[in-house]
C-alpha positions in Angstrom: -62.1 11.6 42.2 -61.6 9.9 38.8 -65.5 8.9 38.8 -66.4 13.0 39.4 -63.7 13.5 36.3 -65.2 11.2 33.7 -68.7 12.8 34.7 -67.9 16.6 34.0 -66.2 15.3 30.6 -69.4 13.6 29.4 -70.9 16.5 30.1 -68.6 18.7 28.4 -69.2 16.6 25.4 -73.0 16.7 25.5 -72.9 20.5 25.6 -70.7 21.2 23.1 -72.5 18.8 20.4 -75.9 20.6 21.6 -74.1 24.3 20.7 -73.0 22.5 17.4 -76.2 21.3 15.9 -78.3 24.3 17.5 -76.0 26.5 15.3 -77.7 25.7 12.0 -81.0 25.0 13.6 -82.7 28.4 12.1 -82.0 27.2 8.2 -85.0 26.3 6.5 -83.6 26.2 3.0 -80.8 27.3 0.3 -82.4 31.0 0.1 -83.0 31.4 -4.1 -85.1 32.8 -5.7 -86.8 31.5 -9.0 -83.9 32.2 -11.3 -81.7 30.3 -8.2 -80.0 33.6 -7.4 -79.0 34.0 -3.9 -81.3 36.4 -1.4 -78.9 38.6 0.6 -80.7 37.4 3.7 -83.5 34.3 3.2 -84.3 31.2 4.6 -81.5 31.5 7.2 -79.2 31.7 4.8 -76.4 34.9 4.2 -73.1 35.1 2.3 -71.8 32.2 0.1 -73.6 33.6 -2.8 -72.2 31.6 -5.5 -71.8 28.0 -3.7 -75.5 28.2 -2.7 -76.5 29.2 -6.7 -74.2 26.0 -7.4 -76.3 24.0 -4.9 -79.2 25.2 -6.0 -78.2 23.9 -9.6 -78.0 20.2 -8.1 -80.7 20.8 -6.5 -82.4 20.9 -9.1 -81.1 17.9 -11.0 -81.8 16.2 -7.9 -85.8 17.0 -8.2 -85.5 16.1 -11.9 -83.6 12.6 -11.3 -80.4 13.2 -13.2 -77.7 12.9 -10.5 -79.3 10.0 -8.5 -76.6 7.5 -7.3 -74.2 10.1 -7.0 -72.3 12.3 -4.6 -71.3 15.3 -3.8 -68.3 17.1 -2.1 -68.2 20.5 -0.2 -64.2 21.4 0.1 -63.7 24.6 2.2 -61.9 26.1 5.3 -63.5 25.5 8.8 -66.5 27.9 9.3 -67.3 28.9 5.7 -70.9 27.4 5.5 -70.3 24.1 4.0 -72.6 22.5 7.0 -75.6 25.2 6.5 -74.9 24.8 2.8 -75.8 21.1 3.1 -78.6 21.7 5.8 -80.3 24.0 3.3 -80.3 21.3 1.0 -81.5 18.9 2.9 -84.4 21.1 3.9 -85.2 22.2 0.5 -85.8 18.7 -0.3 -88.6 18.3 1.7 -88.7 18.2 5.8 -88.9 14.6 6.0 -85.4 14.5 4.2 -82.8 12.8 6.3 -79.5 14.9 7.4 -76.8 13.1 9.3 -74.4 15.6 10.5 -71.1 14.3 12.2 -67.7 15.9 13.2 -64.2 14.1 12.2 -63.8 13.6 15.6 -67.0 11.4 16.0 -65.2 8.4 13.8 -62.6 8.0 16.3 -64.6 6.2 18.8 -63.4 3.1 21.1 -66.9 2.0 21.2 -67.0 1.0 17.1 -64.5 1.0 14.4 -64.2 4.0 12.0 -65.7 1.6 8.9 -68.6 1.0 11.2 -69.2 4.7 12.1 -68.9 6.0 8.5 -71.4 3.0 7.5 -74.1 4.4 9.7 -73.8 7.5 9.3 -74.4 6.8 5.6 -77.4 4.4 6.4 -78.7 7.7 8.6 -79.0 9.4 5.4 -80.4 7.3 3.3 -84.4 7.5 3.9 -86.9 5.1 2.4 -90.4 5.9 2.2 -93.4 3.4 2.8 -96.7 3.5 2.0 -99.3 1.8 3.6 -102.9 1.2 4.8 -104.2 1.7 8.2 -106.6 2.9 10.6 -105.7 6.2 12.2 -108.1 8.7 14.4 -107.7 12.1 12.7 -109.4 15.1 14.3 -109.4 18.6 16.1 -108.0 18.5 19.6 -110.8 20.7 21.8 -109.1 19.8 25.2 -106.6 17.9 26.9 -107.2 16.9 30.3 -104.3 15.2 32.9 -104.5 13.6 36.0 -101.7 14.1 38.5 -101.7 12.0 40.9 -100.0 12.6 44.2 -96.7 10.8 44.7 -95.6 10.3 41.3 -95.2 6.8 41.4 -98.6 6.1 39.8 -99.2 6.2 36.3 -100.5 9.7 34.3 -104.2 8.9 33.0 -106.3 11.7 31.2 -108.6 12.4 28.3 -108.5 13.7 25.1 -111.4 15.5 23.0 -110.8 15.3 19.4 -113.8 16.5 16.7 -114.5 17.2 13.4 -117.1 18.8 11.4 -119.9 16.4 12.4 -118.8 14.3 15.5 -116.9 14.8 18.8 -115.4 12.2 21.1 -113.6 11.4 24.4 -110.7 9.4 24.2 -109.6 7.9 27.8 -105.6 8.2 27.6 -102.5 5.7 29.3 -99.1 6.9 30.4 -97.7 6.6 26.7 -100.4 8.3 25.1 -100.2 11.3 27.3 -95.9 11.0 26.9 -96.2 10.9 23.5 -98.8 14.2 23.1 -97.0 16.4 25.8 -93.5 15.0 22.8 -95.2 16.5 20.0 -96.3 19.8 21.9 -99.7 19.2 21.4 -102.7 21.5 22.6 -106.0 22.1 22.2 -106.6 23.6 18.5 -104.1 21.5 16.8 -105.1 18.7 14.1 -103.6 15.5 14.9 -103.6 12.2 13.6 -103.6 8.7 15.7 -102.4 5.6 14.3 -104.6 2.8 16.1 -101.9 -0.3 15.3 -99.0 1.6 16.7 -100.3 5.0 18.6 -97.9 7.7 16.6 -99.3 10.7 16.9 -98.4 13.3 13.9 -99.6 16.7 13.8 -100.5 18.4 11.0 -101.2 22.4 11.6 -103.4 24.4 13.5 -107.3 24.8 12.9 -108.2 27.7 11.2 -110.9 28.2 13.9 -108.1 28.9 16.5 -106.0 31.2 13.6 -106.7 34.5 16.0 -106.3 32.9 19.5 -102.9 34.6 19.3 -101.7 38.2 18.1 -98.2 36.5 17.3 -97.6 33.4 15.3 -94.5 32.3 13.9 -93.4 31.9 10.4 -93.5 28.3 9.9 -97.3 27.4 11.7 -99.2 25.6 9.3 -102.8 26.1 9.1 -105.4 23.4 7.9 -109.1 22.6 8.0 -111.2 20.7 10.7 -111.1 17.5 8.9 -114.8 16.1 8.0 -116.3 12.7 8.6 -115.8 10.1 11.1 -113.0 10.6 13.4 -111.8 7.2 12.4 -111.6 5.9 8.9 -108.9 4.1 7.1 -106.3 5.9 5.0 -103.0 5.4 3.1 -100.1 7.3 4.9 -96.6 7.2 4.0 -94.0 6.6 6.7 -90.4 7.9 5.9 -87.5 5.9 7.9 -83.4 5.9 7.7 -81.7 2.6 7.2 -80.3 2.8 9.9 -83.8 2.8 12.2 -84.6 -0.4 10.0 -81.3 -2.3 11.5 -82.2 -1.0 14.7 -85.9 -2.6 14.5 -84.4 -5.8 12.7 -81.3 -6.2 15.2 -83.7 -6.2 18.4 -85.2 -9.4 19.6 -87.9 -11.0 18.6 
């Protein structure tokens, strides 16, 4: 009976941290315009008119450099925006941004001590980007094929047709591959890119060719060219990580 107890509490606690973070999952920015005047409705953003001007305002000395090091504190009655307010900020920044979001509740945790949950949190938010060189497989998905085999003990095998303006070619795929595809929602019409040493796949819009396959699209679909060339070819990409995924890499082992 205690077992049961402990398992509908977890579950209680999952839920209500999904409801939490799904609440500000529709803001996309601060909603200014030009002169950083608040929209009455933009970007996911209403009300607050004057805090988000103010955070526009740092927003902008944080573009220019002049208030790097430095922090800043949203004081406010429970419900008034300061989450979105920060959200907005983050996203304005750029998607790749970090945002760690975490309740006062979440410090008090028998698992690690309250210095040790406020350090990684920090680390969570702190992103460093790096830039290097590497062969990646960038292309036009044309079709996705998976085999399903009876049972579902054996491994998922398929292919995957990727093109570009000169070239097409069948890629045979392994259980991760076709995890990692079916992760990012690919489908056919999408431009994706493959990195060969590690096997991220990123996607980066949908083909112009397949722009009126659908009556509908929504607001934030990105549209890009077929890319040209070889489908492989070496190029410099820029990886943004947490420091907080760098003490997870350097605290497994070797």
């Amino acid at each position: 009976m205690a077992a049961a107890d402990v398992k509908v509490n977890a579950e209680v606690r999952d839920l209500t941290r999904i409801e939490r973070i799904g609440a500000h999952s529709h803001i996309r920015g601060l909603g200014l315009d030009d002169a950083l005047e608040a929209r009455a409705v933009s970007q996911g953003m209403v009300g607050q008119a004057k805090a988000r001007k103010a955070a526009g305002v740092i927003l902008a000395m944080i573009r220019e450099g002049k208030i790097a090091g430095r922090a800043m504190l949203l004081a406010g009655q429970p419900g008034t925006g300061k989450t979105a307010i920060a959200m907005g900020m983050a996203k304005a920044l750029g998607e790749e941004t970090p945002f760690a979001m975490m309740t006062g509740s979440e410090i008090f945790s028998l698992e690690m001590s309250k210095t040790e949950a406020l350090t990684q949190a920090f680390r969570k938010a702190i992103g460093v980007r790096i830039k290097e060189e590497t062969e990646i497989i960038e292309g036009e998905v044309v079709e996705i094929e998976i085999d399903r085999p009876e049972g579902g003990t054996v491994a998922k095998t398929g292919r995957l047709t990727l093109k570009t303006t000169e070239m097409e070619t069948i890629y045979d795929l392994g259980q991760k591959m076709i995890e990692s595809l079916t992760k990012e929602k690919v489908t056919a019409g999408d431009v994706i890119t493959i990195d060969k040493a590690s096997g991220r796949i990123t996607k980066l819009g949908r083909s112009f060719a397949r722009s009126r396959d659908y009556d509908a699209m929504g607001a934030s679909t990105k549209f890009v060219q077929c890319p040209e060339g070889e489908l492989q070819k070496r190029k410099e990409v820029v990886h943004v990580v947490t420091l907080h995924e760098i003490d997870v890499i350097n605290s497994r082992t070797q």
